[in-house]
C-alpha positions as CSV (number, residue, x, y, z in Angstrom):
1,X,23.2,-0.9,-24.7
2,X,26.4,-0.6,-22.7
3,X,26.1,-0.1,-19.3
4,X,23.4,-1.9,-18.7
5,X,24.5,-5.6,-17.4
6,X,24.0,-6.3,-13.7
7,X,21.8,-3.2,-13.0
8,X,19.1,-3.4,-10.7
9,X,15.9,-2.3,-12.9
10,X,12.8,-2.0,-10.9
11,X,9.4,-1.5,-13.3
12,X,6.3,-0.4,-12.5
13,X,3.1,-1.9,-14.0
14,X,5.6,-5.1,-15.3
15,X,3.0,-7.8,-15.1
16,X,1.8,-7.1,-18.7
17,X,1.8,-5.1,-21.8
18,X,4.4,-2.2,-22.2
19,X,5.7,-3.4,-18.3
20,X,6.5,-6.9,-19.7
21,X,7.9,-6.3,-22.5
22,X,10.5,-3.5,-21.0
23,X,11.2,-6.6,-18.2
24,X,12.0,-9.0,-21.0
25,X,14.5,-6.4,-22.8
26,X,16.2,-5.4,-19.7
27,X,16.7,-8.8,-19.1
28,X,18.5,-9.4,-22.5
29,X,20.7,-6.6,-21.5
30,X,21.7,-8.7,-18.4
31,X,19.9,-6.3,-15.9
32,X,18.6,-7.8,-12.9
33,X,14.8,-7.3,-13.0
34,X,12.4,-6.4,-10.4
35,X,8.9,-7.4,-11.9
36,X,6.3,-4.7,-9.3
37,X,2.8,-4.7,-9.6
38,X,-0.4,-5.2,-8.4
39,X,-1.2,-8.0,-10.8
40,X,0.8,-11.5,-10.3
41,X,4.1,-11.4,-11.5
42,X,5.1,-14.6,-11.7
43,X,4.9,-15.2,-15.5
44,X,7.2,-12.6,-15.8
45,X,9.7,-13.6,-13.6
46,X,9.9,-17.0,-15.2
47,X,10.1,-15.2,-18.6
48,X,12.9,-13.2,-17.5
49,X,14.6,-16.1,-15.7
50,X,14.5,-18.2,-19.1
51,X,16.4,-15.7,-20.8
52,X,19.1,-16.2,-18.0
53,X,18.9,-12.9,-15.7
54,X,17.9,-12.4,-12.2
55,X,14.2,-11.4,-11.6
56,X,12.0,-10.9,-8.1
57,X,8.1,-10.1,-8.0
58,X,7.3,-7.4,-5.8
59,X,3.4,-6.9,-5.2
60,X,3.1,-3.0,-5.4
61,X,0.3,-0.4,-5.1
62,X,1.1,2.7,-6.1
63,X,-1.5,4.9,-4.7
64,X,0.4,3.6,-1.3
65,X,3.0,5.3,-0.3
66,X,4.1,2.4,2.3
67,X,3.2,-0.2,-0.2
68,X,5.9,1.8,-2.6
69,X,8.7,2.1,0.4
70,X,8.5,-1.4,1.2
71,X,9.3,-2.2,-3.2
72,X,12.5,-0.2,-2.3
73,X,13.3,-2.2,0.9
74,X,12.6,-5.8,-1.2
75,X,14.5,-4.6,-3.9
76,X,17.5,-3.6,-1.5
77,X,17.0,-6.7,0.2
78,X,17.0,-8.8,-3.0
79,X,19.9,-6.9,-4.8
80,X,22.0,-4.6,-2.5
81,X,21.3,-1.2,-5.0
82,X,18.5,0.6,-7.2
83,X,19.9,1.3,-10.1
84,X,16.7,2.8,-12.4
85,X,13.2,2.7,-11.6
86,X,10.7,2.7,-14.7
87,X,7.5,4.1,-14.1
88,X,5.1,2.2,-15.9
89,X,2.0,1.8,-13.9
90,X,-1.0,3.5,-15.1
91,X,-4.8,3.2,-15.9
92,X,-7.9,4.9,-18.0
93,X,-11.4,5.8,-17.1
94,X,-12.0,7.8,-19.8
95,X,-14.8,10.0,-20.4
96,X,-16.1,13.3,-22.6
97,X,-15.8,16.1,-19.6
98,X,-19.3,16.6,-19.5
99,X,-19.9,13.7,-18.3
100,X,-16.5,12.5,-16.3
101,X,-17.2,12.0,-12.7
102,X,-14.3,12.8,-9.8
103,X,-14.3,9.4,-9.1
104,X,-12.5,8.7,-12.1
105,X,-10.5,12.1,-12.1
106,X,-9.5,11.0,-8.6
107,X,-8.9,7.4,-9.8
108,X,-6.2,8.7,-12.8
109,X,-4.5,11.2,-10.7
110,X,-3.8,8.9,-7.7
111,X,-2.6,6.1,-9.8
112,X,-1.0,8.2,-13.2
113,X,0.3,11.1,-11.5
114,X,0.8,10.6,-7.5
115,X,2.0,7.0,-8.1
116,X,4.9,8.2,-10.3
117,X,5.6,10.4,-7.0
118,X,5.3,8.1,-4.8
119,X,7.6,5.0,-6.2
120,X,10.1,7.8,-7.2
121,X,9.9,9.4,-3.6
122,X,10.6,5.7,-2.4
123,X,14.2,4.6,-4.4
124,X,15.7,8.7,-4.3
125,X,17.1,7.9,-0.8
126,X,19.7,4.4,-2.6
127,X,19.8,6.6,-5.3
128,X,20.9,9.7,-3.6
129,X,23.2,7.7,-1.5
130,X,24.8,6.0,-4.4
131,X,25.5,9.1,-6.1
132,X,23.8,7.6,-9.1
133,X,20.4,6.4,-10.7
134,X,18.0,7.1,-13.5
135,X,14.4,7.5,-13.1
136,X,12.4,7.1,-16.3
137,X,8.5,7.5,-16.3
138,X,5.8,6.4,-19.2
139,X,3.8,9.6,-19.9
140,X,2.0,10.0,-23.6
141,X,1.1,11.6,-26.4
142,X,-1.8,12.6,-25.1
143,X,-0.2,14.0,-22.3
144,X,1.7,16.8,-24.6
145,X,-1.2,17.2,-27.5
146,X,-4.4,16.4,-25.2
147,X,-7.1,13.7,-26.5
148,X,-10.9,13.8,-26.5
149,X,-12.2,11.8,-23.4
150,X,-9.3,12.1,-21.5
151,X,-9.4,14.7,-19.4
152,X,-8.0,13.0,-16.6
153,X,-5.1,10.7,-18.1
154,X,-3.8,14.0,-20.3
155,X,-3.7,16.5,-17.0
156,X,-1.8,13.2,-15.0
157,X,0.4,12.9,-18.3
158,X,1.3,16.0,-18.8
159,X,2.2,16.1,-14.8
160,X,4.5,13.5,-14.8
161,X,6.9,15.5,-17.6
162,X,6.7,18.7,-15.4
163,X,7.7,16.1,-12.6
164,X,10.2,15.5,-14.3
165,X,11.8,18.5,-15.7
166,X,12.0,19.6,-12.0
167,X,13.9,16.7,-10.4
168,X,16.0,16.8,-13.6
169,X,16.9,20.2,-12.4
170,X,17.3,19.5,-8.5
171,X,19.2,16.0,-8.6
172,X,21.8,16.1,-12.1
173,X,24.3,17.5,-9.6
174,X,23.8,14.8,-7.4
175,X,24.5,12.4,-10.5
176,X,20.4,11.2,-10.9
177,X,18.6,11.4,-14.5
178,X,15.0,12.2,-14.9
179,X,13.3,11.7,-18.5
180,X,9.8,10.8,-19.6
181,X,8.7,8.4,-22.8
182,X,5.7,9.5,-24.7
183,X,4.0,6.3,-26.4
184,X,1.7,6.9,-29.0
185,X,-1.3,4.3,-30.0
186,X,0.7,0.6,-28.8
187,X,-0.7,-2.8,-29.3
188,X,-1.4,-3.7,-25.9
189,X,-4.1,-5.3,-24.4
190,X,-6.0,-2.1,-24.0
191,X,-5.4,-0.7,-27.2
192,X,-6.4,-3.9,-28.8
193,X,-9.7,-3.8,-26.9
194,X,-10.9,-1.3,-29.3
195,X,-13.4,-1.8,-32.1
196,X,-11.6,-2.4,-34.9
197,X,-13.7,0.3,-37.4
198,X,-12.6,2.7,-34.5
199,X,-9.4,1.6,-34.8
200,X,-8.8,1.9,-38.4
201,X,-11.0,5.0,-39.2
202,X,-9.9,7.2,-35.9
203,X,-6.9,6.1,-34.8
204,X,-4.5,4.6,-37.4
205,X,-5.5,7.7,-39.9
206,X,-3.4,9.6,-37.3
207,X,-0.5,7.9,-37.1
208,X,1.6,8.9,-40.2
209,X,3.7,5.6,-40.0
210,X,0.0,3.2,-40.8
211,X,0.4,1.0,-37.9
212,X,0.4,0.8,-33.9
213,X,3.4,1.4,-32.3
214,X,4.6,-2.4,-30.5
215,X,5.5,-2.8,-27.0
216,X,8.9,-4.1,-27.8
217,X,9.6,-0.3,-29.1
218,X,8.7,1.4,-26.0
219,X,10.8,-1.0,-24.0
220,X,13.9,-0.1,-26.3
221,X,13.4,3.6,-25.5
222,X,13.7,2.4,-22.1
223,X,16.6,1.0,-22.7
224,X,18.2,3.8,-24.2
225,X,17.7,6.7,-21.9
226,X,18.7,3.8,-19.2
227,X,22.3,3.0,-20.7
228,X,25.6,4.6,-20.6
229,X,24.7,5.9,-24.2
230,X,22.5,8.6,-22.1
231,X,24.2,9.8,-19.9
232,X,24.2,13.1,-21.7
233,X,20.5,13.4,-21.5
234,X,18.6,14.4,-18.5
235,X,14.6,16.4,-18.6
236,X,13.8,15.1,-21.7
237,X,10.9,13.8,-23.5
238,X,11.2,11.3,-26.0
239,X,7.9,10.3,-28.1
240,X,7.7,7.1,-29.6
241,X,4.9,7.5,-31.6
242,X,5.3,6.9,-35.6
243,X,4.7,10.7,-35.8
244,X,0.9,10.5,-34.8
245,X,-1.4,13.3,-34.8
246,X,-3.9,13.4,-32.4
């Protein structure tokens, strides 16, 4: 992707899965990676470093908004600019609505929805001040068609592209870019966790393309709204998702 080399790329939720993967491809672009999560990053860092780029670990908590400031101020510290942040940081408690309980509404929003605020909230002022940046936040499928059982993780998903859409609108003068990525079903950890006759007789019968999406094709969506090549597009929602429908 051109445009891409020596760019400071801080991800959200990098310690694993989708996170990880968008680290390593970054890093093949010649980004300069900051690996932020709440889980040890160090495997990552290594990984990255192997492939010959620059990489830190930043612990991160999302729900904070201190803990989020002070991944701006190590980034800064580390590599002198932001140049994107990749919100990728999220969780599930899933449950019919019947039976879901606030804590786990609560849980969702704070990490899904008010964590994508607050690490943007953190980087705007180096972006703003640069003139320049790109802001690209992990919502879902689920967050545009809804999903049985997740109440919670479909209102925080469909938040974060209305979030979005409106800082799209305030900041393109200003030179920032706002999009969203809408994974379908991936083959991450979580995903895999699920019983396989679920698997095969609810989920893949939905997904028009016969197979889970990979983690390696989220991250190259990533990379594509990040590069020059995107420049032109700002608000937008691209779903990665084999045409699933849910």
């Amino acid at each position: 992707m051109r445009g891409l080399k020596d760019k400071v790329v801080i991800i959200t939720g990098a310690a694993g899965g989708i996170g990880r993967a968008a680290a390593l491809r970054f890093a093949e672009e010649g980004s300069r990676v900051v690996v932020a999560d709440l889980a040890d990053g160090a495997e990552v860092v290594e990984a990255v470093r192997a492939i010959g780029a620059q990489a830190v670990y930043v612990p991160l908590e999302v729900c904070h908004p201190a803990s989020c400031r002070d991944m701006a101020r190590q980034t800064l510290e580390a590599f002198g600019r932001i140049d994107v942040l990749i919100n990728n940081a999220g969780i599930t408690r899933d449950s019919m609505m019947k039976r879901m309980t606030s804590e786990a509404w609560d849980e969702v929003i704070a990490v899904d929805l008010t964590g994508v605020f607050n690490c943007t909230a953190a980087v705007l002022p180096a972006m703003l001040g640069q003139q320049a940046g790109v802001v690209l936040t992990a919502s879902s499928v689920v967050g545009i068609y809804g999903n049985l059982g997740q109440t919670n993780y479909a209102a925080a998903k469909w938040g974060v592209i209305g979030m979005t859409k409106s800082w799209a609108k305030e900041m393109a003068a200003s030179g920032l870019r706002f999009n969203c990525v809408a994974p379908g079903f991936i083959a991450t950890e979580m995903v895999k966790k699920i019983p396989e006759q679920v698997l095969s007789d609810k989920i893949l019968t939905k997904i028009p393309a016969g197979r889970l999406g990979a983690p390696e094709e989220i991250a190259a969506a990533f990379a594509f709204l990040a590069s020059d090549d995107a420049r032109y597009i700002n608000g937008t929602v691209l779903s990665v998702d084999g045409a699933a429908v849910i």
